[in-house]
N, C-alpha and C positions, 0 to 999 in steps of 0.2 A: 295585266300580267299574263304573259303565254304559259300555256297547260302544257306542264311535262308531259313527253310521251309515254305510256307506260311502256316498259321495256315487258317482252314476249322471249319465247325460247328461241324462236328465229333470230331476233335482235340481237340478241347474249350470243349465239353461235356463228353470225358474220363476223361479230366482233371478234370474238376469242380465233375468229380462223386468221385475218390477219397479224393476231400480236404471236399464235404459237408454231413457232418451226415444224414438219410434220417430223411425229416421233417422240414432240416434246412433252407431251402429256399423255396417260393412259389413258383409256376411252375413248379411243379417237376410232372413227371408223370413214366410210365414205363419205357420208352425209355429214361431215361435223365430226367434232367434239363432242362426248358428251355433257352434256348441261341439266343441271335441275336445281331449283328454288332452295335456298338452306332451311328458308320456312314455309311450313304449307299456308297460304291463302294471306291476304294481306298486302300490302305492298311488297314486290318481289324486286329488293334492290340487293339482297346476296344470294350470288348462284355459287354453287360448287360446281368447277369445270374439269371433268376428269378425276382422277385419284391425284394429284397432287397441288392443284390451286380453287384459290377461289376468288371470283371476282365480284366487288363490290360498286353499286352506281349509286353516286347523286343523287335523288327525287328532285332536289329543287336547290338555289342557291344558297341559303343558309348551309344545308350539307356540303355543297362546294366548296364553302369558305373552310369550314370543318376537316374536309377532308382534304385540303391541300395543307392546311395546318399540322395535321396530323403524319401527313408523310414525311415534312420537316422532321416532326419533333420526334417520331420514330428511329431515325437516323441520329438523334440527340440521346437519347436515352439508352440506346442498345450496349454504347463500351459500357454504362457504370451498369448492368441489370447482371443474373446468375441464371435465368431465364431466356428465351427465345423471347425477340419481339418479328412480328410478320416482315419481309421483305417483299418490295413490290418490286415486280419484275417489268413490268409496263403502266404506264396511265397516262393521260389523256380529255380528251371529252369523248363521253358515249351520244351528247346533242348539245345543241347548242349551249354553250355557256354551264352544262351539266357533266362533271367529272366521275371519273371511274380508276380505281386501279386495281390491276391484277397482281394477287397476293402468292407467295406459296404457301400452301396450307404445314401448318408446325401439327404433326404427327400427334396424335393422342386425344382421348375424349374431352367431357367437360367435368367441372368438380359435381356437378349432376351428375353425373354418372359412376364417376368413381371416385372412392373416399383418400383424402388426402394424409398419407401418412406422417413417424416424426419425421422422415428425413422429408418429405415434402412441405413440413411447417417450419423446416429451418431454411429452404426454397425460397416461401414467403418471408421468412425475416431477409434473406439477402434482395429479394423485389424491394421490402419497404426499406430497407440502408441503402439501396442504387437510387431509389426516388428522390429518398433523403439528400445524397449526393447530388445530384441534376445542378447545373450552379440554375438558380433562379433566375438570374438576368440574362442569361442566355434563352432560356425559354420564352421570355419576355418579348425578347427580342423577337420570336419567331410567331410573336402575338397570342402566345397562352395567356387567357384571362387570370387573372386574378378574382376571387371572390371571397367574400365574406365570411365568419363563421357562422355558424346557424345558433340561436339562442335557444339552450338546451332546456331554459323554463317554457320558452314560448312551446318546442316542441313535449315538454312535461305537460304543461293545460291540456294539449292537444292531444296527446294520448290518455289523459284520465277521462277526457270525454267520450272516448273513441272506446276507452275498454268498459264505461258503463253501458255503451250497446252493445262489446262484444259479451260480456257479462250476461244481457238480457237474451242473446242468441245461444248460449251456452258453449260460447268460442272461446273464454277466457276467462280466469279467474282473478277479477279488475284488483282484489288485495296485495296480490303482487308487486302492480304499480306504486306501491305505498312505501316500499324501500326505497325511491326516487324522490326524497323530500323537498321540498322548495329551498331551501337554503344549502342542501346540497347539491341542488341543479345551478346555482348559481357559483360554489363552490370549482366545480367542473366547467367554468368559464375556458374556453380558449385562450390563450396565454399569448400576449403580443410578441412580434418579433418571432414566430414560433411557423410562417408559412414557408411551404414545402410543396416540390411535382407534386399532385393529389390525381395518380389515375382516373379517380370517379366514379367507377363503372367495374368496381371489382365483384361482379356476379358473380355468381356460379359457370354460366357458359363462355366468360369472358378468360376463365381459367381452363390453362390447356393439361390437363393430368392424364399420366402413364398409369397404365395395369398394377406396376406396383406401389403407385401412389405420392411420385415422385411431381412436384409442378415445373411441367417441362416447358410452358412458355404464356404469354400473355396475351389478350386479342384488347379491339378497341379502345383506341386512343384516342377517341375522336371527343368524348368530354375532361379533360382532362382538363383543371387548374391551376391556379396558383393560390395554394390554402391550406386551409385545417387539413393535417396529417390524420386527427381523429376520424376523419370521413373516410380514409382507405380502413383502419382500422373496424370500421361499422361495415364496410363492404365483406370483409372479409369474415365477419360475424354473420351475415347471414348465406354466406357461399360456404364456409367450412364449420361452423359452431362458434359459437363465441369463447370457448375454452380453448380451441385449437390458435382462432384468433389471436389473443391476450400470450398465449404462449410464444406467437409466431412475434407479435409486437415487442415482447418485454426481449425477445432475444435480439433482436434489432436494435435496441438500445432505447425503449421508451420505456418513460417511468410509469408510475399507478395512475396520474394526473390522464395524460391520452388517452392509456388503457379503458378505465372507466368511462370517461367520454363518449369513446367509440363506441364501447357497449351498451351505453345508456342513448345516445343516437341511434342506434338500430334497435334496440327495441321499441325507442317511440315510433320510431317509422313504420314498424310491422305489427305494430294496434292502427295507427291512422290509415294505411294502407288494405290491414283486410278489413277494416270495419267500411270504407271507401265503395269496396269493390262489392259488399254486400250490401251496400244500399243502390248498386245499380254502374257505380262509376269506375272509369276505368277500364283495363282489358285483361289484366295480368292472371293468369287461370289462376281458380281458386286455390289446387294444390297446390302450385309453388308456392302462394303467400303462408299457405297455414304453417308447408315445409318450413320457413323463414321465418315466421314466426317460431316454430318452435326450435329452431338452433340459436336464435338470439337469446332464447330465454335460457338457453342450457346454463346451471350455476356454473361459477369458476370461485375459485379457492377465494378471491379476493373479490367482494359482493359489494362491503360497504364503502359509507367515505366518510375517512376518520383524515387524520390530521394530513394537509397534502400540503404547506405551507412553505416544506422543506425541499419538495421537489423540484428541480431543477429542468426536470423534460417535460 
């Protein structure tokens, strides 16, 4: 198998000089456009180029496949969204058989940075009702995976184990876990006939939020399925709180049944996840998990699970 090139600032700046008209970007000076890595150190496949794009490369052919996916289903998903989704203004190969495309950057920080207010949790209800909308077999068609749901007992084990170490590190308070009972995690089974777009990837930095709090647009589509709606729902429990979540959900039209789900998947993810990463594995800094951690944990009015039998979402 041939070694991708790593791509350099020189590389990024031949590139971006042929796709940008002079003028078309800010930061442009003699020498180039300007260019810098969106993250320090690591594989450097997103650069911000200028003050208004950014362009993202390939590392290898699975991201290929991913990201040609992805630029379909972008153009899929933008009429039903209330939200920005990225437009690519150019793309291509940056190397052999390794794709890129140049984005415009959608104006505003990350929900890291800034907190998302109501009118931006009624934002996220109209993302997760545009999702909802997407017709499935059209996605399909454009080779969105379909997957699974995740079994919320197997992920329950998996976090009582994970919080008797965070317990023994003094990270968490493992009693907690004890409102997630076995016959309630089986309770909050996924409901067939119930798959849906599933963004995937609704982090914090994948959410684009204004100063005043408003979610003014979406980034990475490049895992996106065909699935448990609960899993955008757990996404957004640990990018906004899980009270904000369940708020943003129940007003999109999901009933208690997802709701819970959601919340009880992102909490088991963010016991297995930092108990993971203190035992050595993984890369994710330690502050964002503990952050994520403790927004999943944040109560919400509706905790238990009592009769869901009658629910219909």
């Amino acid at each position: 198998m041939t070694q991708a090139p790593t791509p350099t600032a020189d590389t990024v700046r031949r590139l971006v000089r042929s796709l940008l008209k002079d003028g078309a970007d800010a930061g442009k000076s003699a020498a180039g456009p300007d260019v810098r890595p969106v993250a320090e150190g690591g594989g450097q496949a997103t650069w911000w180029v200028g003050t208004r794009h950014v362009l993202r490369l390939a590392p290898d052919r699975d991201a290929t496949v991913r990201q040609r996916r992805e630029l379909r289903l972008r153009d899929l998903v933008r009429p039903h969204l209330p939200v920005a989704v990225p437009t690519s203004v150019a793309h291509g190969e940056w190397a052999p058989g390794l794709t890129y495309t140049l984005d415009t950057k959608v104006p505003g920080g990350s929900a890291e940075e800034h907190d998302v207010s109501a009118v931006g949790e009624a934002d996220l209800a109209g993302l997760l009702t545009g999702l909802r909308e997407v017709p499935v077999r059209q996605a399909e068609t454009l080779g969105v995976p379909r997957a699974a749901p995740r079994s919320l007992e197997a992920l329950r084990r998996s976090a009582e184990r994970a919080a008797g170490r965070l317990a023994a590190a003094d990270e968490f308070d493992a009693v907690r876990l004890q409102q997630l009972t076995a016959p309630a995690a089986v309770q909050l089974a996924a409901q067939p006939g119930t798959a849906v777009l599933v963004h995937h990837a609704l982090t914090g930095e994948h959410l684009v939020v204004s100063a005043d709090g408003r979610v003014r647009g979406v980034l990475g589509w490049a895992d996106a399925v065909l699935g448990d709606p609960a899993e955008d729902i757990a996404g957004l429990a640990l990018a906004v709180g899980s009270p904000a979540a369940v708020r943003a959900a129940t007003l999109a039209g999901y009933g208690a049944r997802p709701c819970l789900r959601g919340l009880w998947l992102a909490r088991c993810d963010t016991l297995s996840r930092l108990a993971e990463r203190l035992e050595g594995r993984g890369s994710s800094p330690l502050p964002l998990l503990r952050e994520q951690l403790e927004r999943a944990w944040e109560a919400i009015l509706l905790e238990r699970v009592t009769e869901l039998r009658d629910e219909e979402s």
